[in-house]
C-alpha positions as CSV (number, residue, x, y, z in Angstrom):
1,X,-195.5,109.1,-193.2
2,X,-193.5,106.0,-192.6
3,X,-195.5,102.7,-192.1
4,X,-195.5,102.1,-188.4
5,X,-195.2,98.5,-186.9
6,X,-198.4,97.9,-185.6
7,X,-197.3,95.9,-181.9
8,X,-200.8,95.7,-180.3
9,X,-199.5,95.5,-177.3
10,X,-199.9,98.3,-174.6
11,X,-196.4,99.8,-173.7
12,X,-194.5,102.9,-172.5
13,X,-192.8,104.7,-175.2
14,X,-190.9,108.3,-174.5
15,X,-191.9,111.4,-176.5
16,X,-189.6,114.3,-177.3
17,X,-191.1,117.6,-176.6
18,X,-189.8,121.5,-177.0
19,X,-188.2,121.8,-173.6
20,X,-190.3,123.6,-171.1
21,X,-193.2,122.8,-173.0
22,X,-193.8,119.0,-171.2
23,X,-197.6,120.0,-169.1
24,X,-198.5,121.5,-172.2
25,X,-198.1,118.7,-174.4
26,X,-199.6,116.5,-171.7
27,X,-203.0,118.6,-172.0
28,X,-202.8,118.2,-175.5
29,X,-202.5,114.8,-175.9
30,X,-205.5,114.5,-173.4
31,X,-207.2,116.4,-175.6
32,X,-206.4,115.0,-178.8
33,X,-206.9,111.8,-177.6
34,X,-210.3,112.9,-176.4
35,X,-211.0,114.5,-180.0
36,X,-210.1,112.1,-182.1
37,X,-211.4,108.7,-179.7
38,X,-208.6,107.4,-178.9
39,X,-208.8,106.3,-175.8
40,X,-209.0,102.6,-176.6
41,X,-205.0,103.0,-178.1
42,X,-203.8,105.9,-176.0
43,X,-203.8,104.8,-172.2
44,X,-201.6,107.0,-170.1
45,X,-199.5,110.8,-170.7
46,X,-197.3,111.5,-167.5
47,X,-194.8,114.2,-167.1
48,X,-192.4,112.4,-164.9
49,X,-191.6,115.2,-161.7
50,X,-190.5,114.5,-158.4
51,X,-191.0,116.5,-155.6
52,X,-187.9,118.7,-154.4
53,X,-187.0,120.5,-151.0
54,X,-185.1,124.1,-152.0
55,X,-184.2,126.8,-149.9
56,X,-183.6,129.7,-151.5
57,X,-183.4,132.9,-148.8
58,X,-183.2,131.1,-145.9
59,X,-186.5,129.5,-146.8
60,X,-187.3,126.1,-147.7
61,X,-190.1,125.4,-149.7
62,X,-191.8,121.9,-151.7
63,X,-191.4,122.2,-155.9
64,X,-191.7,119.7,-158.3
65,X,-189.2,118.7,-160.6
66,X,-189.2,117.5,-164.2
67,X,-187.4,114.6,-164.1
68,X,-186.6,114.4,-167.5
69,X,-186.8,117.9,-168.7
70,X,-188.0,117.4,-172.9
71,X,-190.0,114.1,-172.4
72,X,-193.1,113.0,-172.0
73,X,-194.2,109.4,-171.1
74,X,-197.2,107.6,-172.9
75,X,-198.5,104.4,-172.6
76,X,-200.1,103.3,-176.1
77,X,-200.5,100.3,-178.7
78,X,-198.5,102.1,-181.5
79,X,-200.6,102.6,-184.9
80,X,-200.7,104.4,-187.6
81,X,-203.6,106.4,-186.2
82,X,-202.1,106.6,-182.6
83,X,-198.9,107.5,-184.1
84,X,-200.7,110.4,-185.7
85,X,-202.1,112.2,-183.0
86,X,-199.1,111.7,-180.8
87,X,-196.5,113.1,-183.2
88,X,-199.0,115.6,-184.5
89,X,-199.8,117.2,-181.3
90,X,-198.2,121.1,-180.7
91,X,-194.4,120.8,-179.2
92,X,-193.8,117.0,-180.3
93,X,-190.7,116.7,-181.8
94,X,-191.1,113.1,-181.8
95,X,-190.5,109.7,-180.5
96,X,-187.2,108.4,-178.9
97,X,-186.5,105.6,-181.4
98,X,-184.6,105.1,-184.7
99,X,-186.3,107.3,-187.1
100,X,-190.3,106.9,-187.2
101,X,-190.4,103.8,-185.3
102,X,-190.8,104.6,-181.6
103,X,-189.0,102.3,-179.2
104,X,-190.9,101.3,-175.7
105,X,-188.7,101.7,-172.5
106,X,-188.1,98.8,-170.9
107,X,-189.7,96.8,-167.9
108,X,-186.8,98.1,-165.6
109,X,-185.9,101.3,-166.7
110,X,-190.1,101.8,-165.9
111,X,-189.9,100.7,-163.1
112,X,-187.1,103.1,-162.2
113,X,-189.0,105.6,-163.3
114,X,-192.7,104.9,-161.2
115,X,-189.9,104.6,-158.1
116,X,-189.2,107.9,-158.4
117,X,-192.3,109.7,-159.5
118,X,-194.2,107.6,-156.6
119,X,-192.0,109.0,-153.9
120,X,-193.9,111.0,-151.6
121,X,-191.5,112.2,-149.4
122,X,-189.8,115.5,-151.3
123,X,-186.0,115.6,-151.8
124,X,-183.7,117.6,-150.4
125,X,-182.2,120.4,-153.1
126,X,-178.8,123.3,-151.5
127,X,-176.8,124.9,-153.4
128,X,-173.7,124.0,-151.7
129,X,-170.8,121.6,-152.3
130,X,-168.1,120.3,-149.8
131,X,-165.6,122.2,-149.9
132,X,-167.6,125.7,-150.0
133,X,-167.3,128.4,-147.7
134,X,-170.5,128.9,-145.3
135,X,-171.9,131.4,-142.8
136,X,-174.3,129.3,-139.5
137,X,-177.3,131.3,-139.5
138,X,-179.2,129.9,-136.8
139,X,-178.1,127.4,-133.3
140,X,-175.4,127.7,-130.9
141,X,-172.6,128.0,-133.8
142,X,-174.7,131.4,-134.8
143,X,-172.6,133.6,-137.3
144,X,-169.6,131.3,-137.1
145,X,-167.9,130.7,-141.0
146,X,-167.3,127.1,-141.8
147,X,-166.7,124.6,-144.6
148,X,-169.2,122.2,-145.9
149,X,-167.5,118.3,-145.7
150,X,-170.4,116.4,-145.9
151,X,-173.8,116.7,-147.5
152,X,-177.0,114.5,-147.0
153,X,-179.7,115.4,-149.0
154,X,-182.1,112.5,-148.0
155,X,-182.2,113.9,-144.6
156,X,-181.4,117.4,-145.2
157,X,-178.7,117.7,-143.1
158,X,-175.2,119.5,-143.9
159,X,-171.9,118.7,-142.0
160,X,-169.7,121.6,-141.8
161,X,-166.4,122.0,-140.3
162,X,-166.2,125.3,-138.0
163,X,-163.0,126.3,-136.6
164,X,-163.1,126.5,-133.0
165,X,-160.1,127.1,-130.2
166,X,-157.8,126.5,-132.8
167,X,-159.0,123.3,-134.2
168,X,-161.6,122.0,-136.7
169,X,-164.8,120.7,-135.4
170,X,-167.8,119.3,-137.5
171,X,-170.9,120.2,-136.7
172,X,-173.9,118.7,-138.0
173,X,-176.7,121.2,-139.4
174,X,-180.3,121.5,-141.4
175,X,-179.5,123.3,-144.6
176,X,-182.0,126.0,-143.2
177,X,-178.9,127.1,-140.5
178,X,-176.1,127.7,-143.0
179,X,-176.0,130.4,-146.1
180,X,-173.2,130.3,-148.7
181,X,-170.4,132.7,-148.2
């Protein structure tokens, strides 16, 4: 192993994991960092995920999200020891950072980061674009086709253009209402 630049200093450093593999290698590192007494070097592991609004069959459900799907957040003082455990632990691949010397994420792209993860409110996720073809499944405009123009995901609502006595009118829908042609 490479000697490591000992920083003593507590900061966020990004770890590549085996994609899909992230919540494992969280409970791992916990573990490990239980095992071995760590806990003095090894602060924080978080999977960054965000909450996300789908509908999928006309039914909108809450799922959370990898933000970053492969990565893993830690918080550490980098060591040779702490280095160890991390990079040891089952579906590490390794640090982000130029060959065995992690790099921490900056103060702003963290804070980016906590922004998003923090959010309570779940996002919005459709399968639609403007321009696509769609059947009104629910209102007044019940089983009229229409195209999307506008989408707002933040509010979940859809604008969609229906035709109607000959011209094009927009009409503003939930995504629940519509279904892709």
């Amino acid at each position: 192993m490479a000697r490591q630049i000992e920083t003593g200093e507590r900061q966020w450093y990004v770890i590549h994991t085996n994609s899909g593999y992230e919540d494992k290698v969280a409970e791992n590192l916990n573990q490990r960092i239980e095992a071995y007494d760590m806990q003095d070097k090894i602060f924080s592991v978080i999977v960054p995920k965000e909450k996300r609004i789908e509908i999928k069959n006309g039914k909108r459900r809450t799922v959370e999200k990898r933000i970053f799907p492969g990565y893993v957040l830690v918080e550490m003082i980098v060591t040779d020891d702490s280095w160890y455990v991390v990079r040891n632990t089952p579906n590490v691949t390794g640090f982000v950072g130029s060959g065995t010397n992690p790099i921490p994420i900056s103060d702003s792209e963290l804070r980016i980061i906590q922004k998003r993860i923090g959010t309570e409110e779940p996002k919005y996720k459709i399968n639609v674009n403007p321009g696509d073809a769609v059947t009104i499944t629910d209102g007044p405009f019940k089983d009229f086709d229409g195209t999307v123009s506008e989408i707002d995901e933040g509010k979940g609502k859809v604008k969609i253009l229906v035709s109607i006595f000959g011209r094009e009118t927009p009409v503003e829908l939930d995504f629940l209402q519509i279904r892709k042609i």
